[in-house]
C-alpha positions as a Markdown table, in Angstrom:
| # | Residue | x | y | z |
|---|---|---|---|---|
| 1 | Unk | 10.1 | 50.9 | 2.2 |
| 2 | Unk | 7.0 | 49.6 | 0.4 |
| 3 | Unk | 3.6 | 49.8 | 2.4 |
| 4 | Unk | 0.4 | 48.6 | 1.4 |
| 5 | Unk | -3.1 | 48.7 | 2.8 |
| 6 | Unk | -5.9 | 46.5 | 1.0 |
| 7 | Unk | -9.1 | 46.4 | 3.3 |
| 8 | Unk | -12.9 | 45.7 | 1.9 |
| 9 | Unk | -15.9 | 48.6 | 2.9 |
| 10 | Unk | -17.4 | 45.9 | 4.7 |
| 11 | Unk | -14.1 | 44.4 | 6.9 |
| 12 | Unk | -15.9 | 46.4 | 10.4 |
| 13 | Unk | -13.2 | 44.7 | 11.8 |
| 14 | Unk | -10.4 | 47.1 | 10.8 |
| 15 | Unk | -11.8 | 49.3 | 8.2 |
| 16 | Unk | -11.3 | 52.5 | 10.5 |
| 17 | Unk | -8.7 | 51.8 | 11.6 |
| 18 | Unk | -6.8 | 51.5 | 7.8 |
| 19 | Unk | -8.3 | 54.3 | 6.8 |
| 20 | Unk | -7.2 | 56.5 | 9.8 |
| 21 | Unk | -3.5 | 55.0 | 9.3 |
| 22 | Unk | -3.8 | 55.9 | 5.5 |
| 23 | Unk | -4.5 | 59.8 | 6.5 |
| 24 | Unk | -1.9 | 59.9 | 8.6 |
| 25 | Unk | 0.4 | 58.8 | 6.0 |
| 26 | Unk | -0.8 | 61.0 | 3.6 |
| 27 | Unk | -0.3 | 64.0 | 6.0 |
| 28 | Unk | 3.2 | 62.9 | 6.8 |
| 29 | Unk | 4.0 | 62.5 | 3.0 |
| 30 | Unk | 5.1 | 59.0 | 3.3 |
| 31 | Unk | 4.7 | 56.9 | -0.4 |
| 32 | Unk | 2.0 | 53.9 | 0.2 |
| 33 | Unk | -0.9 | 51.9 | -1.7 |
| 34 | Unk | -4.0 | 52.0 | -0.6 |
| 35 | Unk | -6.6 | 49.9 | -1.6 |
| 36 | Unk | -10.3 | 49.6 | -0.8 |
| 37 | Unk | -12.6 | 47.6 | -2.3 |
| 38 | Unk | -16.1 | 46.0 | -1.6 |
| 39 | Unk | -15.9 | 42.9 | 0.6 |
| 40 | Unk | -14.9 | 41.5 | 4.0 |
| 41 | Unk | -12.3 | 40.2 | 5.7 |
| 42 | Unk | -12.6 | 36.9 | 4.8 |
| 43 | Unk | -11.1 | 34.2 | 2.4 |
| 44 | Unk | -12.9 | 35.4 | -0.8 |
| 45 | Unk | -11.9 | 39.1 | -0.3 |
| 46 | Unk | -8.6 | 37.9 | 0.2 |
| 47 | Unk | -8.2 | 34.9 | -2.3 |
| 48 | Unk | -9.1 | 38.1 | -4.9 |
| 49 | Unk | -6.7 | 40.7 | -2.8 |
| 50 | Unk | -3.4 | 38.1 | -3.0 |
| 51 | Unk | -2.6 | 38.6 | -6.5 |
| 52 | Unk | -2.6 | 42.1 | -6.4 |
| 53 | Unk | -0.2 | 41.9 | -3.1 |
| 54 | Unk | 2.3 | 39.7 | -5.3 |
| 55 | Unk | 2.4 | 42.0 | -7.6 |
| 56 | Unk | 3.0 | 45.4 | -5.5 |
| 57 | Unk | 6.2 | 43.2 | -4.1 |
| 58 | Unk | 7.5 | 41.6 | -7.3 |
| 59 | Unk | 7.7 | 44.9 | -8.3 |
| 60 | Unk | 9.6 | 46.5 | -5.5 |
| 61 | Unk | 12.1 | 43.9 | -5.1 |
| 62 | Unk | 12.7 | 43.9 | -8.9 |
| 63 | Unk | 14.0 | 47.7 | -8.3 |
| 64 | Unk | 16.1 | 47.0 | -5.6 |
């Protein structure tokens, strides 16, 4: 399974949230990206963040 999290400091709207899931996974040892970077959740944040999604899933599909 490939899981990421992307979420900017600023996104109020989930930001918690992410970053509680992300401990959670970490305690329970389960492989994941997690990315934070400055922005919010809006089209620039994301129009930056999409690239770097592509990417994470080329790559998992090109092992499987």
């Amino acid at each position: 399974m490939a899981i990421i999290i992307d979420c900017g400091y600023d996104d109020s709207l989930v930001f918690n949230a992410n970053e509680k899931f992300h401990q959670r996974l970490l305690k329970e040892n389960i492989p994941h990206d997690y990315i934070v970077r400055p922005g919010h959740h809006d089209v620039a944040y994301w129009d930056n963040a999409i690239s770097y999604h592509i990417l994470f899933f080329k790559k998992y599909f090109e092992r499987a």
